[in-house]
C-alpha positions in Angstrom: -14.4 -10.9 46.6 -16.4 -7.5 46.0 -14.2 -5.7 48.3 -11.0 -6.3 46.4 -13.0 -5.8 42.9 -14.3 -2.5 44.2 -10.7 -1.6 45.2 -9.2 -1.7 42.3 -11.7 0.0 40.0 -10.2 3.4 41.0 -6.3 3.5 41.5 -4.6 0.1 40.4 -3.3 -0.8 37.4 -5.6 -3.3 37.6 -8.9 -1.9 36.0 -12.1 -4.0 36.1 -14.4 -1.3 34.7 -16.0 -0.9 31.0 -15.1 1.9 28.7 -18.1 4.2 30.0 -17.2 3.9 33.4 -13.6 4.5 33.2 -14.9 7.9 31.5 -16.9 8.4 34.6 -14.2 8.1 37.3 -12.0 10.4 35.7 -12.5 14.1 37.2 -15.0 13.4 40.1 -15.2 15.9 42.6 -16.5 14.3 45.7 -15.9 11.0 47.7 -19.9 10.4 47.2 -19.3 10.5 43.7 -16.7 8.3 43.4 -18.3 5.9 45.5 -21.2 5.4 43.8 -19.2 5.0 40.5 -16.8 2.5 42.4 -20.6 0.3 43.4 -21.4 1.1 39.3 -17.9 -0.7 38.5 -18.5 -3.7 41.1 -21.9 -3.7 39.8 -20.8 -3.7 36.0 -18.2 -6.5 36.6 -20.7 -8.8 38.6 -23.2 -8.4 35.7 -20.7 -8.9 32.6 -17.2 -9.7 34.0 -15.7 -6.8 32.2 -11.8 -7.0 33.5 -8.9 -5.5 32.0 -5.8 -6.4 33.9 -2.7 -4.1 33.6 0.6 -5.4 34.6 2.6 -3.3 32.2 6.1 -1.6 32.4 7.0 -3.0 36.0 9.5 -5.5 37.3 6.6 -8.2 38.1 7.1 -10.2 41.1 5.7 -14.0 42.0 3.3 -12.4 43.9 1.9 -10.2 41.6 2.6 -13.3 38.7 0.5 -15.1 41.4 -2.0 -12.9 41.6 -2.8 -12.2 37.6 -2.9 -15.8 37.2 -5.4 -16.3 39.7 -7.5 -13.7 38.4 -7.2 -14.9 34.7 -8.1 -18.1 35.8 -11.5 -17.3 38.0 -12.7 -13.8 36.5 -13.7 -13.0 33.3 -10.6 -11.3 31.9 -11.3 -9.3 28.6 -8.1 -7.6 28.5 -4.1 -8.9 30.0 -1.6 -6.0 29.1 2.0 -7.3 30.2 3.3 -4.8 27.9 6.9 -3.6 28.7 7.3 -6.0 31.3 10.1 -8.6 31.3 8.9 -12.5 31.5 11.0 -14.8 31.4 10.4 -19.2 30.8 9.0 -19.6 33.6 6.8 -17.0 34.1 5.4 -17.3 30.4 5.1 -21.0 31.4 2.8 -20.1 33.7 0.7 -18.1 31.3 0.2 -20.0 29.0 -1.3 -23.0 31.0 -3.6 -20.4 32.9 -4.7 -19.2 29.1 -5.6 -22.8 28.5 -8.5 -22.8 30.8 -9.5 -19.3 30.1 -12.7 -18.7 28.7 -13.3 -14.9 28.0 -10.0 -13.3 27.2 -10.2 -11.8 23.8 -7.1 -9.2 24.5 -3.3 -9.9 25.1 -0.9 -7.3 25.0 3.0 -9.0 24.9 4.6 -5.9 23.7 8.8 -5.5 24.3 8.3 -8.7 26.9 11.6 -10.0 26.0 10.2 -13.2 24.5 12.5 -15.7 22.9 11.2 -18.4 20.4 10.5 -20.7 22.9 8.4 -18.3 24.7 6.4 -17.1 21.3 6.2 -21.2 20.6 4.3 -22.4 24.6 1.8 -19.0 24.0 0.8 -19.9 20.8 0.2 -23.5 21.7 -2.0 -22.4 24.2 -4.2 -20.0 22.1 -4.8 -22.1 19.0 -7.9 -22.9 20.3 -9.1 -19.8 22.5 -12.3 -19.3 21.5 -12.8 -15.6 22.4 -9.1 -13.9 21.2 -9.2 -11.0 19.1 -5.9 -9.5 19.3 -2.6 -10.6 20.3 0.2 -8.7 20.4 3.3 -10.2 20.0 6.3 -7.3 19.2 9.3 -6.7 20.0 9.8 -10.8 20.9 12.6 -13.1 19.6 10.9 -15.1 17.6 13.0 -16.0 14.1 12.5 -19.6 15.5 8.7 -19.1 15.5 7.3 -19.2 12.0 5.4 -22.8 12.5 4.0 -22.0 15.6 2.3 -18.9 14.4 1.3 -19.9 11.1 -0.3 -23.0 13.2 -2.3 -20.0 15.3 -3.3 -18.3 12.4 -4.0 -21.2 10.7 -6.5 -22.3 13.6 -7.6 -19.7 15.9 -10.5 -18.3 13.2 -11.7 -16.0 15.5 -8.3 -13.5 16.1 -8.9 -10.3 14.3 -5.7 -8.3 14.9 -2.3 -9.8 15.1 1.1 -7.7 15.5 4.3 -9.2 15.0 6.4 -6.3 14.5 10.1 -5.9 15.1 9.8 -10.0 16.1 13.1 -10.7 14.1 11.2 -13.3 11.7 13.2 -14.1 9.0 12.1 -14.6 5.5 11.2 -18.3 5.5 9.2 -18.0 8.9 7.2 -14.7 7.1 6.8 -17.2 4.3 5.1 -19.9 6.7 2.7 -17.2 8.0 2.0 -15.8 4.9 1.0 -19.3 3.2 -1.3 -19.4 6.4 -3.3 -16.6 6.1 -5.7 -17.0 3.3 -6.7 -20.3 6.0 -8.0 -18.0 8.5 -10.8 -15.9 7.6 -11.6 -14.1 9.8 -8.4 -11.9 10.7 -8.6 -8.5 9.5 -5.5 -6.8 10.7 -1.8 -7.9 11.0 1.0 -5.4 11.6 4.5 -6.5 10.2 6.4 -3.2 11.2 10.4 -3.3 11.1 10.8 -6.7 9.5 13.2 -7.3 6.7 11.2 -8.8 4.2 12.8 -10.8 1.1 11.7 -11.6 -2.4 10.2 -14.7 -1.5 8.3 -13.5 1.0 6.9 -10.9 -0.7 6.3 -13.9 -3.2 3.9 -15.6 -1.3 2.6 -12.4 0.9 1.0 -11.0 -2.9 -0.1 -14.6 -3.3 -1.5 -14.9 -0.2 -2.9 -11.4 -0.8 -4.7 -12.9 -3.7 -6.0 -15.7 -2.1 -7.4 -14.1 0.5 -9.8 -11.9 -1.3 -13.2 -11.0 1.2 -11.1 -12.0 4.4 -7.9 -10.0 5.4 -8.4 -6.2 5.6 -5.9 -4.3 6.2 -2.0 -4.9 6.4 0.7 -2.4 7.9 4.1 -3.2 6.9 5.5 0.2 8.1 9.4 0.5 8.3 9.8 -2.7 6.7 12.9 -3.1 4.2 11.7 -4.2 1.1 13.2 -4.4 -2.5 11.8 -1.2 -4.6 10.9 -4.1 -7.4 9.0 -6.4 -4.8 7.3 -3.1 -3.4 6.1 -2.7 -6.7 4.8 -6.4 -7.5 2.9 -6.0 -3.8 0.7 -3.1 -5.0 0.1 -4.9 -7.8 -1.4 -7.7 -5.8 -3.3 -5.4 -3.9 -5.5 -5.0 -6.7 -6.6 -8.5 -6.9 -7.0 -8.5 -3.2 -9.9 -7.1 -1.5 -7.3 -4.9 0.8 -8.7 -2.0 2.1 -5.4 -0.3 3.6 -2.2 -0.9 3.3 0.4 1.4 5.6 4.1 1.1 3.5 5.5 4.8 5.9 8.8 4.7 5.8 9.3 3.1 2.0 10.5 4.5 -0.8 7.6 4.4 -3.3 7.1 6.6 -6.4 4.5 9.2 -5.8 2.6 7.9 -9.2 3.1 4.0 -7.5 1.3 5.5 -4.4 -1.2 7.7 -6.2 -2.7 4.2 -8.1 -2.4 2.3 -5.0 -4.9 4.6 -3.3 -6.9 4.4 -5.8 -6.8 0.5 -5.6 -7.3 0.6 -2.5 -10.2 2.8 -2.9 -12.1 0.5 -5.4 -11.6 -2.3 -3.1 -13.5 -0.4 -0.3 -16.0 0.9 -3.0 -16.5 -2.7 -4.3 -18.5 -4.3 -1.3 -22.3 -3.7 -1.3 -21.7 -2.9 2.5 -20.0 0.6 1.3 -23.3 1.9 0.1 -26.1 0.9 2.4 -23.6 2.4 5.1 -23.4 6.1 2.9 -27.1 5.8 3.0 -27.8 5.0 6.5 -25.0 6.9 7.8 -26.4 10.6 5.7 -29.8 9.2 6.9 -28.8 8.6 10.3 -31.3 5.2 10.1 -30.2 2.1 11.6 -28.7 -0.6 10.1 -29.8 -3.9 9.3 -27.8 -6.5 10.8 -26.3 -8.5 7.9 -25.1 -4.6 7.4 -24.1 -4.8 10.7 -22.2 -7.7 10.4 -20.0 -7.2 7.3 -19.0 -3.7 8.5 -17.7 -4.7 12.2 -15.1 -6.7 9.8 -14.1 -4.6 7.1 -14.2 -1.0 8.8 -10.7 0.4 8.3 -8.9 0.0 11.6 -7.6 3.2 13.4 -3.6 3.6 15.0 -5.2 1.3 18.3 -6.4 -1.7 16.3 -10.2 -0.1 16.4 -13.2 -0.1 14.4 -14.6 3.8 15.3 -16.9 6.1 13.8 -14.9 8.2 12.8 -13.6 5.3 10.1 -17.1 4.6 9.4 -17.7 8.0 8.4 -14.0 8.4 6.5 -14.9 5.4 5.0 -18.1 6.0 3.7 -17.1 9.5 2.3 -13.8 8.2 0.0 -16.1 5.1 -1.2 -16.3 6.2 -5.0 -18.5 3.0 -6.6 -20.8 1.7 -4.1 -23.2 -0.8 -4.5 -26.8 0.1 -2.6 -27.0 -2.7 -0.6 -29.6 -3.8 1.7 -30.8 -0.6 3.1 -33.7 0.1 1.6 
C-alpha cells in the first residue's frame, strides 16, 4: 500500500499530497530531494489521508473506473475531479453507490461529464447525506429533468458550501424548485448559475428566496445568464434585503446607475456584520483572531474565481467595508 501511494505523489494524475507539498515537489533539483518529499507525501497521507484523485479530461477505462472506486472507497478522498471526462449510466452508477460509503470526500468536480437527468438524479441521491461535501460541481450536465433532486440535496445536505449548476439546461420551474430550497440550507454560501435562461418566475422566487435567506447564502454568480432587464432590476432590489455579499451579473445589460447602487448594496451588506470590523482591526493589527471571529468569516469571506476563501479577499474585504461594527476583538 505505501509503495503505490508514494508512486503517485510525483507524476500521476492521481495526487495524494496537501497544498504545501505539491508546492514542494515542483522544481526540485535532485533525486534526493524528491525522495524525501515523495516519504513527506506518504508520510502526510498516512497521518491525515489527504487524497485528491484526478481522473479528468481522459477517455476512462474499467480499469481505471475500477481503480478510483477502490480508492474512494478505502482512502480518505478529499478531492474526485472527473472533470471533462465522459461517464456514462453505468459508470455514474458506480459512483454514486461508492459515494454512499464514503466518509471524507468534501470535493467533487463533474464538470462537462455528459450527464443526463438520470445521471444528476442517482448522484444526488447519494450525497444528500454526505456529511463532509463542500462543493459539487455539476456543469455542463443535462439536467432540465433534475430540479427535485437537487432542491432535495440542497434542501438536506447542510454542510455543502459551493454548488455550480451552470450551463445544466434547467428550465425555469426546476430553477424555481431550487430556489424555494435554498433559504432551507444554511449553510451554502456559493452557488454559480452561469448560462441559464432564467424566467420571471424564477427570478420571482430567486429575490424571495434571496430575502429569506438573509445571514446564510453569500454570494451568487449568475454570469451570462438571460434575464429580463425588468426582473434584473427587481433582483438588485432584493439584494438589499438579503444579506448578499456579491453578486456576479457579467455579461447583462444593467444601467451603469443600476450597478453603481448595487455595489453599494452590496457594500453595506458586507459592512453590516460585526465580523467586518473586528477583522479591519485584527487584520491592520496583525493580532489573531478570536474564534467566534474565526468562525463567521470562514463563511462569509467573499469567494475568489476557484470557489476559495483567500487572503487576499480577507484583506479586499476588510478595506471596501464602509460601516463596521467592532466586534469582538478587543
Amino acid at each position: 500500500m505505501e509503495t503505490k501511494l508514494t508512486a503517485v505523489a510525483t507524476g500521476h494524475r492521481r495526487q495524494i499530497v496537501s497544498e504545501p507539498l505539491k508546492t514542494k515537489l515542483g522544481g526540485m533539483g535532485s533525486r534526493r530531494r524528491r525522495a524525501d518529499a515523495r516519504s513527506a507525501a506518504t508520510s502526510e497521507v498516512q497521518r491525515h489521508g489527504l487524497v485528491r484523485l484526478d481522473f479528468s479530461r481522459r477517455t476512462l477505462t474499467s480499469d481505471e473506473l475500477a481503480q478510483a472506486i477502490g480508492d474512494l472507497t478505502t482512502h480518505h478522498v478529499q478531492s474526485l475531479n472527473f472533470g471533462a471526462t465522459q461517464l456514462d449510466e453505468d459508470k455514474v452508477r458506480r459512483i454514486a453507490k461508492a459515494l454512499l460509503t464514503n466518509t471524507s470526500l468534501a470535493e467533487l468536480n463533474l464538470f462537462n461529464c455528459g450527464l443526463d437527468s438520470t445521471a444528476v438524479d442517482l448522484l444526488a441521491a447519494a450525497l444528500r447525506s454526505h456529511a463532509t461535501l463542500r462543493s459539487l460541481t455539476l456543469g455542463c450536465a443535462n439536467a432540465a429533468a433534475s430540479g427535485g433532486s437537487l432542491a432535495a440535496l440542497v434542501n438536506a445536505n447542510r454542510g455543502l458550501r459551493w454548488l455550480d449548476l451552470s450551463w445544466s439546461g434547467l428550465d425555469g420551474a426546476a430553477l424555481c424548485t431550487i430556489f424555494n430550497a435554498l433559504p432551507e440550507n444554511t449553510g451554502l454560501d456559493m452557488i454559480r448559475l452561469r448560462g441559464l435562461s432564467i424566467p420571471t418566475e424564477a427570478v420571482s422566487a430567486l429575490s424571495a428566496a434571496l430575502r429569506r435567506a438573509v445571514g446564510s447564502l453569500a454570494a451568487i454568480d449568475l454570469s451570462g445568464c438571460s434575464i429580463d432587464e425588468c426582473d434584473v432590476e427587481r433582483l438588485a432590489d432584493s439584494v438589499a434585503e438579503s444579506g448578499l455579499w456579491a453578486i456576479e451579473l457579467k455579461g447583462i445589460p444593467m444601467p451603469a446607475s443600476q450597478r453603481a447602487r448595487l455595489d453599494r448594496v452590496l457594500s453595506a451588506n458586507r459592512g453590516r456584520s460585526a465580523a467586518a470590523g473586528g477583522l479591519s482591526k485584527c487584520l491592520a493589527a496583525e493580532r489573531h483572531l478570536p474564534l467566534d471571529l474565526c468562525a463567521e468569516i470562514l463563511r462569509r469571506i467573499p469567494l475568489d474565481a476557484e470557489g476559495l476563501g483567500t487572503l487576499r479577499n480577507l484583506r479586499a474585504w476588510a478595506g471596501t467595508s464602509e460601516q463596521v461594527n467592532p466586534g469582538s476583538a478587543d
